[in-house]
C-alpha positions in Angstrom: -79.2 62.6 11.1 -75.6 63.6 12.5 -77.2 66.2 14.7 -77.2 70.1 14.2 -74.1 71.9 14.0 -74.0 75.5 15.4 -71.8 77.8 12.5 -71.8 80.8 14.9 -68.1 80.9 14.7 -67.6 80.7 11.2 -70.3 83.1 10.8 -68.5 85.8 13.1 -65.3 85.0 11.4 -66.8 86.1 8.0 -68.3 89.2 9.5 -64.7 90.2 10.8 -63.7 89.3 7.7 -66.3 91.9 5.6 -66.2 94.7 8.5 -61.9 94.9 8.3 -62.5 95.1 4.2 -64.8 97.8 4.3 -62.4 99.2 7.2 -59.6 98.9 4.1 -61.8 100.9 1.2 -62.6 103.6 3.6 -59.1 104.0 4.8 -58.2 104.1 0.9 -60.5 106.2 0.2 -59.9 108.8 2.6 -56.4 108.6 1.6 -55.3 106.8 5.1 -54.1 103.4 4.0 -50.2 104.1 4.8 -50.8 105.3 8.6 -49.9 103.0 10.9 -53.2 102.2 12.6 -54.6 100.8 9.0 -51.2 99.5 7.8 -51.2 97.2 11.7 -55.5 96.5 10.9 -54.5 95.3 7.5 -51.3 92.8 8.4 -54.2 91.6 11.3 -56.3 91.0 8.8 -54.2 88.7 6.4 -52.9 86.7 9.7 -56.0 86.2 10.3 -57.6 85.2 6.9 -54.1 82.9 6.7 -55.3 81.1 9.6 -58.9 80.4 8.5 -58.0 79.5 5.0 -55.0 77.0 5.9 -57.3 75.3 8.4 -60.1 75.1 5.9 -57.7 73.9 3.0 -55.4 71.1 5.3 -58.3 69.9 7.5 -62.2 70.6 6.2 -62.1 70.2 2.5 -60.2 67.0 2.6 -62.1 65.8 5.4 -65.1 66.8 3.1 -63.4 65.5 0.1 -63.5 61.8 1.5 -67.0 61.8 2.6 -68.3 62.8 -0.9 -65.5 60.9 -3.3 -68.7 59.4 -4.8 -70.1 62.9 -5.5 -69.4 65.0 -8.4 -71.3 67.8 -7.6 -70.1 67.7 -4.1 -66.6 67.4 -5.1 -66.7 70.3 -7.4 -67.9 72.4 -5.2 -64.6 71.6 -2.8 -62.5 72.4 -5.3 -64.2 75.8 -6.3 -64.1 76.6 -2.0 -60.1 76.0 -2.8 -59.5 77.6 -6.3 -61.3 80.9 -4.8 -58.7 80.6 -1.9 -55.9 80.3 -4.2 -57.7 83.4 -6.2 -56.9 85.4 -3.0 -53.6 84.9 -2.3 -52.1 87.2 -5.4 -54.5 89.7 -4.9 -53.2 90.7 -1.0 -50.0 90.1 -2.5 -50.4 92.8 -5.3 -52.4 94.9 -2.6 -49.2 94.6 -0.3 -46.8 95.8 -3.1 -49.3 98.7 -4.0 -49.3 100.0 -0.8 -45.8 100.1 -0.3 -45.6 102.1 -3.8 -48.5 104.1 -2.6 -50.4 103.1 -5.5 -52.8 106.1 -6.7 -55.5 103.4 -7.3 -55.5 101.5 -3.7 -59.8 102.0 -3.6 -60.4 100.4 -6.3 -58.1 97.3 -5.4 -59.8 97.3 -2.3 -62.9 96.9 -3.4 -61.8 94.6 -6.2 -60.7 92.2 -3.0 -63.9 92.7 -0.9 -65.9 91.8 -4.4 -63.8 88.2 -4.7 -63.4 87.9 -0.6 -67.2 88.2 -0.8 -68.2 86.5 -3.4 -66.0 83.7 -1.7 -67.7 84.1 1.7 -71.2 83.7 0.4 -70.2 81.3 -1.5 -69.2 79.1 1.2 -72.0 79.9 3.5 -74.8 79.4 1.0 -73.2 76.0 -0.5 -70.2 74.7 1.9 -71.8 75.3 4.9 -74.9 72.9 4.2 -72.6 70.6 3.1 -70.9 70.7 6.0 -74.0 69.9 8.1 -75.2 67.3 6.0 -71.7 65.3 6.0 -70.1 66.4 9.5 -70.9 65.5 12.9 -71.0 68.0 15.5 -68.1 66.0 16.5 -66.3 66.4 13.8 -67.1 70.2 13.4 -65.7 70.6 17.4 -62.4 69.1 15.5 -62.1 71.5 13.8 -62.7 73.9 16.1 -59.9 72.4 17.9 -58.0 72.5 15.1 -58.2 75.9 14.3 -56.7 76.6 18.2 -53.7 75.0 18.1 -53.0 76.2 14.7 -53.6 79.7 16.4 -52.3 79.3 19.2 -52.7 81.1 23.0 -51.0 84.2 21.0 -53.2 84.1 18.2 -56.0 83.6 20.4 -55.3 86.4 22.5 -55.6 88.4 19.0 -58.6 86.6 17.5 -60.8 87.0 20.4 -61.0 90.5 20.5 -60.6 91.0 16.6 -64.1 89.2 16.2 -65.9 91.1 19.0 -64.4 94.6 17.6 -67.5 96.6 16.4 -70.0 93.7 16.9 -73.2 94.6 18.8 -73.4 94.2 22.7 -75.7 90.7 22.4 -74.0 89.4 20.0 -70.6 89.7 21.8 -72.6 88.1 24.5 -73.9 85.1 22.2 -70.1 84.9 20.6 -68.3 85.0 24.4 -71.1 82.2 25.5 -69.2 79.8 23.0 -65.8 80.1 24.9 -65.3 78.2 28.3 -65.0 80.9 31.4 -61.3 81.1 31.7 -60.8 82.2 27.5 -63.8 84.8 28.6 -61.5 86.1 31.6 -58.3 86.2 30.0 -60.0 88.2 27.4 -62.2 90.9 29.7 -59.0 91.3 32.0 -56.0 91.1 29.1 -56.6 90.1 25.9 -59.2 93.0 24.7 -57.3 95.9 26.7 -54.1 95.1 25.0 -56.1 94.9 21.6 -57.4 98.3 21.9 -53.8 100.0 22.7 -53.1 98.8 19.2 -55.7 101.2 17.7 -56.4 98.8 14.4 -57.7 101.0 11.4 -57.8 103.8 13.1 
């Protein structure tokens, strides 16, 4: 047994993920996607997905990819978690070129990239993710963590802190804060979240 691994912060990534998606189809819908407050939510939301894909594609799956070398089934499924990555990247790009043009069809290519972004996500947490915990060490998955904050950064940070608890329920924001040490928790209730706010994302 390598020891339970707790997903709560890929879990609460995903969910940011999904809430800013349906933030983008309602905004489209409504006929709001070129005002600044969605325009700034939607660049968030790429730097963000940016962030968590690169991570995932230069440090988990090839970590993964050693562990299972001797398992096709395994080894397929790394390469789907990275072919449905790559699937993403020309559809924010098209999405990006039809918002400048002020496409008259921006809904439904919103809800075209939620239906791949999720279909990706549930992918991952349904098959990757028990990978993950049958192949990784808690060890290892701290790694990553750590990983994924230095490829952030204290900037990105500063950003991805209050990004994830935007909209999420009073305990859970408790349960997610619990996971960062005391100073992260400060920086964010005294600067981090107040600056986040002034932005006004999607709104």
């Amino acid at each position: 047994m390598n020891g339970e691994i707790d997903f709560i912060m890929m879990y609460v990534t995903h969910d940011a993920f999904r809430r800013d998606l349906a933030r983008l189809e309602a905004a489209a819908s409504d006929g709001r996607a070129s005002t600044p407050g969605v325009r700034a939510g939607w660049e968030n939301f790429k730097t963000q997905l940016h962030v968590h894909h690169t991570v995932e594609d230069t440090w988990l799956w090839p970590r993964l990819t050693e562990l299972v070398k001797d398992r096709p089934g395994a080894l397929a499924l790394l390469a789907d978690m990275e072919s449905e990555h790559a699937r993403l990247d020309p559809m924010l790009e098209e999405f990006d070129r039809a918002l400048a043009e002020a496409a008259t069809d921006l809904t439904e290519r919103a809800k075209a990239l939620t239906a791949v972004l999720d279909g990706h996500l549930e992918h991952e947490e349904e098959e990757a993710l028990p990978l993950i915990q049958e192949m990784l060490t808690p060890g290892d998955w701290s790694e990553f963590g750590r990983t994924m904050a230095r490829r952030q950064g204290v900037r990105g940070a500063a950003v991805y802190v209050p990004w994830i608890k935007d909209g999420m329920p009073r305990e859970d924001q408790r349960r997610f804060l619990g996971e960062l040490p005391a100073p992260v928790r400060a920086l964010d209730r005294l600067i981090w979240t107040p600056r986040y706010r002034r932005r006004h994302l999607w709104e």
